[in-house]
C-alpha positions as CSV (number, residue, x, y, z in Angstrom):
1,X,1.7,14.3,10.3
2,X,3.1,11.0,10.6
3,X,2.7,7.6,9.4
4,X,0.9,4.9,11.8
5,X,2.3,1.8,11.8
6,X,2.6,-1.5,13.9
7,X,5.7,-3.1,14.9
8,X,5.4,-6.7,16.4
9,X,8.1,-8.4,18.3
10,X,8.5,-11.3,19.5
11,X,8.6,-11.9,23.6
12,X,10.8,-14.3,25.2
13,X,9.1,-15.3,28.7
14,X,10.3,-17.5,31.3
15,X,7.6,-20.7,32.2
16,X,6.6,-18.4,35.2
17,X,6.7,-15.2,33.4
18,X,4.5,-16.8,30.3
19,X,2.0,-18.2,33.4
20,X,1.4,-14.6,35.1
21,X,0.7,-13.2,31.3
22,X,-1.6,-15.8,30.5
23,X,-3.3,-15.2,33.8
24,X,-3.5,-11.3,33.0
25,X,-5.0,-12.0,29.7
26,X,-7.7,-14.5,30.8
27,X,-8.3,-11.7,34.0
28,X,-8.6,-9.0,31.5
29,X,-11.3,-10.5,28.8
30,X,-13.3,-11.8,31.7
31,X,-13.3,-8.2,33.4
32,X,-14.0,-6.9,29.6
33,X,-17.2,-9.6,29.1
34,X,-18.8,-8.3,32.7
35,X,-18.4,-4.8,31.4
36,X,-19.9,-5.8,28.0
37,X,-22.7,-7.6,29.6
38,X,-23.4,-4.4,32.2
39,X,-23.2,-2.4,28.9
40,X,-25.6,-4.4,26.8
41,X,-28.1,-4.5,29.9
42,X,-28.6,-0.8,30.9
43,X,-28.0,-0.1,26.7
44,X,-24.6,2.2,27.9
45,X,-21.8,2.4,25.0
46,X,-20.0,5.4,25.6
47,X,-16.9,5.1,27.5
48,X,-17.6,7.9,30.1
49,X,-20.4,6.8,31.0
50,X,-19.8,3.5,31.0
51,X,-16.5,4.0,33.4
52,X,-19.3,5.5,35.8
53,X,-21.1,1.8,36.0
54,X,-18.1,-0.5,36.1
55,X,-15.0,1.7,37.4
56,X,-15.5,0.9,41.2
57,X,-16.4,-2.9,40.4
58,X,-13.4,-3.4,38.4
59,X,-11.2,-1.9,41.0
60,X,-12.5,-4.1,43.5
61,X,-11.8,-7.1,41.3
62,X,-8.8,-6.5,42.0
63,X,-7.5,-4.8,38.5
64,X,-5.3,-1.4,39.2
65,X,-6.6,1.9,37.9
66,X,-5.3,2.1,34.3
67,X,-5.9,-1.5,33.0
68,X,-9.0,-0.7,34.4
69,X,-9.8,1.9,32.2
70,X,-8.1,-0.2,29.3
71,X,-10.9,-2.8,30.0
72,X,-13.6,-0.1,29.9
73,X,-12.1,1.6,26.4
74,X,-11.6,-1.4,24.8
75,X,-15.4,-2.4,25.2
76,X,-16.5,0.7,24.3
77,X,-14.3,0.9,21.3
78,X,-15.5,-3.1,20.2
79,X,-19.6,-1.7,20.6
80,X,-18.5,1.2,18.4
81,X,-16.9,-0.6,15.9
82,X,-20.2,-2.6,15.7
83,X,-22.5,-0.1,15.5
84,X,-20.5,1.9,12.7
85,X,-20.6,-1.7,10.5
86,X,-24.6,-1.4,11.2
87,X,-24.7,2.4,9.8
88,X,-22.8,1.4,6.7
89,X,-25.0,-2.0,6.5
90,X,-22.2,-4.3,6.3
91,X,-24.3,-6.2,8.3
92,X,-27.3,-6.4,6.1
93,X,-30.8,-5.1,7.0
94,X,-32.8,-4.5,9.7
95,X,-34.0,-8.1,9.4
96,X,-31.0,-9.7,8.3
97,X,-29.8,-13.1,10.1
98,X,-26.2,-11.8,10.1
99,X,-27.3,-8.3,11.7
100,X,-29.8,-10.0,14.4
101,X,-27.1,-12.5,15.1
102,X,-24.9,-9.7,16.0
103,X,-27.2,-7.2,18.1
104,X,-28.7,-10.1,20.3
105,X,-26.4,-10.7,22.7
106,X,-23.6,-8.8,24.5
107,X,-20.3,-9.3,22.5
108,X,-17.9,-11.3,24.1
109,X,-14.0,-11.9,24.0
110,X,-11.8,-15.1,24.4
111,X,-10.0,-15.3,27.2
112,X,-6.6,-14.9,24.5
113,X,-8.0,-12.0,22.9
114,X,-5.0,-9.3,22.7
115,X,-5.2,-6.4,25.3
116,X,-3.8,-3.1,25.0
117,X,-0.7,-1.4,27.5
118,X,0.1,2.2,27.8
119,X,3.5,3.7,29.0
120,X,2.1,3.3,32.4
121,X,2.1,-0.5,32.5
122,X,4.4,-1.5,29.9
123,X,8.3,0.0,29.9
124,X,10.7,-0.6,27.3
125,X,14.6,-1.3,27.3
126,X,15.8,-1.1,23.5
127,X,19.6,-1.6,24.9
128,X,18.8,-4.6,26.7
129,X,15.8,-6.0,24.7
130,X,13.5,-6.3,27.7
131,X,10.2,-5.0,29.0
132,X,8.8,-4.3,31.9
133,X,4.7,-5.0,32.1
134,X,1.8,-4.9,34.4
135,X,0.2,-8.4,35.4
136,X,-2.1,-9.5,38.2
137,X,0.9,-11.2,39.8
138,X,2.9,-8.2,40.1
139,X,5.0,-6.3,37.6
140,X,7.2,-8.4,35.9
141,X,10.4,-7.4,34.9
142,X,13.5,-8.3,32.0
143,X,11.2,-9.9,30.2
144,X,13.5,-10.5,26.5
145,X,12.1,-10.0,23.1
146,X,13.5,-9.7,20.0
147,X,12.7,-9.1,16.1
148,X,13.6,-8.6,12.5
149,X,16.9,-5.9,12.8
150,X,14.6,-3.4,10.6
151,X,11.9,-3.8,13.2
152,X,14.0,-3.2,16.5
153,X,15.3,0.0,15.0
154,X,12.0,1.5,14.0
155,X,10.6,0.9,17.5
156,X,14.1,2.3,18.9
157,X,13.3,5.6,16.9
158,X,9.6,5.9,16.4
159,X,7.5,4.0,18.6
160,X,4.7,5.9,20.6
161,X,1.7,5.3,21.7
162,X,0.1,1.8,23.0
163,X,1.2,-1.4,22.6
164,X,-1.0,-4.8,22.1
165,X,-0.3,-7.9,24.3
166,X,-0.8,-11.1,22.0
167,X,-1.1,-14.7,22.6
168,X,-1.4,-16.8,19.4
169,X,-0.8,-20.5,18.8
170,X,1.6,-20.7,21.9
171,X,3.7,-17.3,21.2
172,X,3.8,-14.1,22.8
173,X,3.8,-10.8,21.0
174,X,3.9,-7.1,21.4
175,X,2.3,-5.2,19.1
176,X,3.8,-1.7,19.2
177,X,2.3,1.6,17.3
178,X,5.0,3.7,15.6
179,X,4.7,7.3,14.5
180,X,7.1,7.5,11.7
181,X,7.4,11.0,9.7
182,X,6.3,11.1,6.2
183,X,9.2,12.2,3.5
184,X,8.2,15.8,1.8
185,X,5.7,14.6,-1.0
186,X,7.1,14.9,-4.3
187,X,4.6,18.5,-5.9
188,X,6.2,17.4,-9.9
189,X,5.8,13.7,-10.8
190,X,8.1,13.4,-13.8
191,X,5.4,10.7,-14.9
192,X,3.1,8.3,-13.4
193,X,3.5,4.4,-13.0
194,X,0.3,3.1,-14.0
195,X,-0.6,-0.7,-11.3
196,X,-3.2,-2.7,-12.7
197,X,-4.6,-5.6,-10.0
198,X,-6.3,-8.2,-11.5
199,X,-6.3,-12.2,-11.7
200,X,-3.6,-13.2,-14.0
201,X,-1.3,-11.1,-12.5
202,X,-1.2,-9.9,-9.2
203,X,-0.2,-6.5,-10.3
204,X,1.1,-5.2,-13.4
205,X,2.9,-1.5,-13.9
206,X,3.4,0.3,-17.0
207,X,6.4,0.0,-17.3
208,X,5.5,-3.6,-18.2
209,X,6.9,-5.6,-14.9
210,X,4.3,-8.2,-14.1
211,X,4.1,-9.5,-10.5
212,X,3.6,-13.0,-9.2
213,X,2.0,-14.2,-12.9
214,X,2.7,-18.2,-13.0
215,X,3.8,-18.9,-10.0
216,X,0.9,-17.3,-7.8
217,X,-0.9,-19.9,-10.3
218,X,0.9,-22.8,-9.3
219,X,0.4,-21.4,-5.3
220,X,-3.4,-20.6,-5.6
221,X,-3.5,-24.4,-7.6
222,X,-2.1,-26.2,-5.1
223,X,-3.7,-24.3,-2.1
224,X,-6.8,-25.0,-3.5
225,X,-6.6,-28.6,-3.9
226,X,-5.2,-29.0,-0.2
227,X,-8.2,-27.1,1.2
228,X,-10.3,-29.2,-1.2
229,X,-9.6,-32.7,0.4
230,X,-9.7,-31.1,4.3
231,X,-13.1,-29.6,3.6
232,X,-14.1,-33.1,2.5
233,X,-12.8,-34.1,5.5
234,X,-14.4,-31.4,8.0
235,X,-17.8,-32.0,6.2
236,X,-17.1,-36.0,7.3
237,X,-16.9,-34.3,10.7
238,X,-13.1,-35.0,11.4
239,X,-12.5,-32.3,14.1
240,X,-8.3,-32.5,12.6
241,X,-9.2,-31.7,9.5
242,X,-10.8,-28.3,10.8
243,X,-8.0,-27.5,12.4
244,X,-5.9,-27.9,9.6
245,X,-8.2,-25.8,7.7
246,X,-7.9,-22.9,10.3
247,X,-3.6,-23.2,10.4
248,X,-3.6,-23.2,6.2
249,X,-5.7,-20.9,6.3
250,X,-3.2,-18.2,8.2
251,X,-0.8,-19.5,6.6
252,X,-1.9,-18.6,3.1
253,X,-2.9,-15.3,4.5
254,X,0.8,-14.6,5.9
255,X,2.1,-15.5,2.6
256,X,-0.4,-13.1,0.9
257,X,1.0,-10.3,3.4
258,X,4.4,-11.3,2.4
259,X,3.6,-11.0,-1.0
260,X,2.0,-7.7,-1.1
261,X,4.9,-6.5,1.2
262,X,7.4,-7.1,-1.6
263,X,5.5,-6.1,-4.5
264,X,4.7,-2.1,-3.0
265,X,7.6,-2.0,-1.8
266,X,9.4,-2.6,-5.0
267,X,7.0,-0.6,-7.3
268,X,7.2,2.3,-4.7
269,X,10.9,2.3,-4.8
270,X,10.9,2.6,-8.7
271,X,8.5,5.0,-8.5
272,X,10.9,7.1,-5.7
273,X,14.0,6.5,-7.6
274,X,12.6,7.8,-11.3
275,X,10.4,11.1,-9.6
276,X,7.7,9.2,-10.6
277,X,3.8,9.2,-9.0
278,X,1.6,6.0,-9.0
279,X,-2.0,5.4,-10.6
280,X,-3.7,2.5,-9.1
281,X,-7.6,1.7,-9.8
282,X,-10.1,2.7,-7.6
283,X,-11.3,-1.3,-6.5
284,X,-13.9,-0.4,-4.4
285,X,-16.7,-2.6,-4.5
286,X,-15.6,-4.8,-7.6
287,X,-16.6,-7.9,-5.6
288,X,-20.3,-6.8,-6.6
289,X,-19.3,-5.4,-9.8
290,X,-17.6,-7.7,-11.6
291,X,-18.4,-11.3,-13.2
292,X,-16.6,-14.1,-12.6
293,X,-16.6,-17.9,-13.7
294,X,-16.9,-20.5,-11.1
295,X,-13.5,-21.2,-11.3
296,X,-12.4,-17.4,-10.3
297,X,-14.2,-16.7,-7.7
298,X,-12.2,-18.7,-4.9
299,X,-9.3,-16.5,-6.5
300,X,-11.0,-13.3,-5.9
301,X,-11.8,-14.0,-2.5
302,X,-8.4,-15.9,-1.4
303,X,-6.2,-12.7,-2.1
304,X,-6.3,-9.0,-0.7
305,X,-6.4,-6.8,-3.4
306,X,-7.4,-3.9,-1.1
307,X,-4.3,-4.8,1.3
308,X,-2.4,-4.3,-1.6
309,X,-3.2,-1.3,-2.6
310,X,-3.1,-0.3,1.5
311,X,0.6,-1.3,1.5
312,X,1.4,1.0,-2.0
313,X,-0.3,4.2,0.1
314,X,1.3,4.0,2.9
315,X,4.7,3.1,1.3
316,X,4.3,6.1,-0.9
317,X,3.8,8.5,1.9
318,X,6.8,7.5,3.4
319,X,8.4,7.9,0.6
320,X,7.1,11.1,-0.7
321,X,5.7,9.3,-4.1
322,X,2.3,10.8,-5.1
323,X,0.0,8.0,-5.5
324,X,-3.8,8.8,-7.4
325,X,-6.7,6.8,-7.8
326,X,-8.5,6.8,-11.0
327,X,-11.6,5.8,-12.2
328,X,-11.4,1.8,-13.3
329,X,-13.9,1.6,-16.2
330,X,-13.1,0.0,-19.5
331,X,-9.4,0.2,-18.9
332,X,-9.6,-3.2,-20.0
333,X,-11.5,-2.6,-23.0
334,X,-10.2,0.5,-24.1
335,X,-7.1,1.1,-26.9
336,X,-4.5,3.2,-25.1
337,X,-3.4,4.7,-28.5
338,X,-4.1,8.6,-28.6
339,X,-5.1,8.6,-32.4
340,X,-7.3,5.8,-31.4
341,X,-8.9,5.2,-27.9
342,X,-12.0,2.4,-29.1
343,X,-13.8,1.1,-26.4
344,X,-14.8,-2.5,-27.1
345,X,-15.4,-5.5,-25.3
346,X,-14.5,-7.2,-28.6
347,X,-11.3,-5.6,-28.1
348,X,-10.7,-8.6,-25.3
349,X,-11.0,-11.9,-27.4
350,X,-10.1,-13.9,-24.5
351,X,-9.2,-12.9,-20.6
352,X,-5.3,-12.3,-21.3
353,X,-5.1,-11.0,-24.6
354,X,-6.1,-7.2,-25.8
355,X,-6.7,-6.8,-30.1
356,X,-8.0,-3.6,-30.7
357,X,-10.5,-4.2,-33.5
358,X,-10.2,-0.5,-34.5
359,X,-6.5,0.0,-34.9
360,X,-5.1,-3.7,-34.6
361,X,-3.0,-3.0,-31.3
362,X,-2.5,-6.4,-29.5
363,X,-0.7,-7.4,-26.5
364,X,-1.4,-8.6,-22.7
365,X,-4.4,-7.3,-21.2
366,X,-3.3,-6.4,-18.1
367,X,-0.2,-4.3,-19.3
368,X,-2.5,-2.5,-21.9
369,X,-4.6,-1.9,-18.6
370,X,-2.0,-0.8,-16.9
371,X,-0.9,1.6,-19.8
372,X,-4.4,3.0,-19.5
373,X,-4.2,3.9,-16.0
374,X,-1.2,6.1,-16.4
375,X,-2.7,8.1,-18.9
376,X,-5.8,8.5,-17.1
377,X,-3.3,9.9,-14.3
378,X,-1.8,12.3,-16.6
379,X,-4.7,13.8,-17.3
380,X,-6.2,13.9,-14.3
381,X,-2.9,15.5,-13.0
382,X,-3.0,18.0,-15.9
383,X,-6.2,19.0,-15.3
384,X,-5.4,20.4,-11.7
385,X,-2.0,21.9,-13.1
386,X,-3.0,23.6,-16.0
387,X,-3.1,27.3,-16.0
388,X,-6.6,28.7,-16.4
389,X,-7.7,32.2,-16.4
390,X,-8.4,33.9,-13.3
391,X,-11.9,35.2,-12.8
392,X,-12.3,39.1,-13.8
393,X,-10.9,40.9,-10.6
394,X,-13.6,43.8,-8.9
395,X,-11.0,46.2,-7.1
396,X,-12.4,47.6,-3.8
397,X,-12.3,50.9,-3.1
398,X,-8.7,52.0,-1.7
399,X,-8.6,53.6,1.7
400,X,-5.9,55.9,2.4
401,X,-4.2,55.8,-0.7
402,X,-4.2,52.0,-1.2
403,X,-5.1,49.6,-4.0
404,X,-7.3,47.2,-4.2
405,X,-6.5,43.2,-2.9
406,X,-4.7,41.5,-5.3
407,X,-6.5,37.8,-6.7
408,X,-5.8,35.0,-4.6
409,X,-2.6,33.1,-5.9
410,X,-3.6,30.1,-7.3
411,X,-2.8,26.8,-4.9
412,X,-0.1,23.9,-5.7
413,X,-1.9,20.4,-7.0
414,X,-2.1,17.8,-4.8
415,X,-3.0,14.0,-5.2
416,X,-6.5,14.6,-3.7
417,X,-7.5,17.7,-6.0
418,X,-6.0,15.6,-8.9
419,X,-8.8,12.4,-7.8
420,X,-11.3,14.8,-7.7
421,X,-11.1,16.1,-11.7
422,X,-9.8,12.4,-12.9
423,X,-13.8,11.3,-13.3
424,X,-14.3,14.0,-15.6
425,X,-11.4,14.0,-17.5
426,X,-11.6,10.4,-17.8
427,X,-15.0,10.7,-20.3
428,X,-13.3,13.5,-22.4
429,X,-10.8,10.6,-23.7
430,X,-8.1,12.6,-24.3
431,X,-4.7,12.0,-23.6
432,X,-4.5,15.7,-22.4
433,X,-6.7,18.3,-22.1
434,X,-7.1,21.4,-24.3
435,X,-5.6,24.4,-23.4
């Protein structure tokens, strides 16, 4: 099993080549809002079916056979989407405006929404750095693109499956999905790297490496202040100001990306190059769990905590680092000395600084934190690696001169099985447990 990832390079079309894609895209979201319309009427989301309603009509639009079937999957796939984010009532209630909003009309897509290609209409040249690709005006051909060197040799070697045609602010994109093989996983962390997220620092390990600590300050200062004075603007009603407002705000995104790029992929190299594993916090949720001042709470909700800790999983599968998740509760709060282990919230004094008013251990916060999580990984990992006693064996009766079955041989740890036992090795507050 492989690791799914997207590669997106950059095309180089000709004015008349750029036309006949624009043309395809606009052709293709139109055909996509009929079907979405015909679906939302006669209350038909499953792809089969739908293809029954719309196939023919799409065909005599004048779309070939397998963009019309891309059409048809991709409006299926958007309906699905929605209902899944009803199930799991990311939409609010039954009654909610945001849920109502969604279910009362047909969902629709911009005539420069990205549309997918299959080896069928879309060919590939690594040597010569063109494509090939479908388009109402024909198949066009030698169309150049290029990329990052990293990125043209992982399509070269891995690439398979679809690829995603994208327009955005005036530049064309492919979108490619690469299978890449995952590295053996490493069954005997040496150790574990302990990452605590938070809002001082991005991320800090235990090793005591703190990431992006004053200078994401200065960033998140300054990025605040400019989208202070354009929302000023936009609520004057200047129409420049909100499109300013939409451009910073992908830029500060793409710089949050870049970030997080660099940050897993350096604490997953440390991690590979020592035979260490990686402890992160499970985060889930902590937008409704935790309390923030006025002030935070723009910093919460500009940065992608949960991209973060995407990037560190799928880095460490590449690599073969086992990475656990452990349970996130008072590692703030609590002394990481064995001998002591308080739990206080007096033990915080202020928002950067830990004093353990048991012991008198001091230092930053979020490298005590940090320390915490490692030992929670320990234990959890020596809780599914310890050697227990095997339940008492009941031989079966022995036909033709046989013994019984031998007991089942016990199976190797994983990162998964470890998860599971953290929670409840995490309230025994031990360092390790007893034998």
């Amino acid at each position: 099993m492989g690791v799914k990832l997207v590669v997106r390079v950059k095309l180089l079309p000709t004015p008349e080549q750029a036309d006949a894609l624009t043309a395809t895209l606009h052709a293709c979201n139109a055909a996509a809002n009929r079907v979405s319309a015909t679906a939302y009427e006669h209350k038909v989301f499953s792809r089969a079916r739908l293809q029954k309603l719309v196939y023919a009509e799409l065909k005599a639009s004048g779309l070939s056979a397998q963009p019309a079937l891309h059409v048809i999957r991709k409006t299926a796939d958007a309906y699905t989407t929605l209902h899944a984010q009803i199930d799991a009532g990311l939409l609010g209630g039954e009654n909610s405006k945001r849920r109502r909003k969604a279910t009362a009309k047909p969902i629709t897509f911009r005539p420069d929404a990205a549309h997918p290609f299959d080896d069928r209409c879309l060919s590939w040249r690594y040597d010569a750095r063109t494509v090939s690709i479908w388009t109402t005006a024909g198949r066009l051909k030698a169309i150049a693109f290029t990329g990052s060197p990293s990125h043209l040799k992982t399509l070269a070697e891995h690439r398979a499956g679809e690829s995603d045609l994208v327009h955005q602010d005036g530049t064309w994109f492919l979108a490619a999905t690469c299978d890449i093989p995952e590295a053996p996983l490493n069954p005997a962390p040496a150790d574990w790297i302990g990452v605590d997220r938070g809002i001082e620092n991005l991320a800090t390990t235990s090793d005591g490496n703190n990431y992006q600590g004053k200078a994401l300050k200065r960033y998140r200062r300054a990025m605040a202040r400019a989208r202070a004075g354009l929302q000023a603007k936009k609520a004057a009603g200047s129409r420049s100001a909100a499109r300013r407002l939409a451009r910073r705000s992908a830029r500060e995104a793409r710089h949050a990306t870049h970030e997080n790029h660099k940050i897993s992929k350096q604490i997953v190299a440390d991690a590979q190059r020592t035979g260490r594993g990686i402890a992160v916090e499970q985060l889930d949720g902590i937008r409704d769990r935790v309390r923030l001042r006025r002030h935070q709470r723009a910093t919460l909700s500009h940065w992608s905590f949960h991209q973060l800790g995407t990037f560190l999983e799928y880095k460490a599968r590449r690599a073969g680092v086992p990475l656990l998740h452990v349970d996130p509760a008072y590692t703030s709060q609590r002394c990481p000395t064995p001998w002591c282990g308080h739990v206080s919230r007096q033990n915080r004094p202020t928002r950067g600084t830990f004093r353990c008013v048991a012991c008198g251990l001091a230092g930053p916060a979020d490298d005590i934190a940090a320390v915490n999580v490692r030992q929670r990984a320990r234990t959890a990992w020596a809780f599914v690696t310890m050697p227990g006693p095997h339940p008492p064996h009941q031989p079966t009766r022995a036909r033709h001169g046989e013994k019984g079955d031998a007991p089942p041989a016990r199976q190797p740890a994983t990162p998964e099985s470890a998860t599971r036992c953290e929670h409840r090795a995490s309230k025994l507050g031990r360092s390790r447990p007893r034998r």
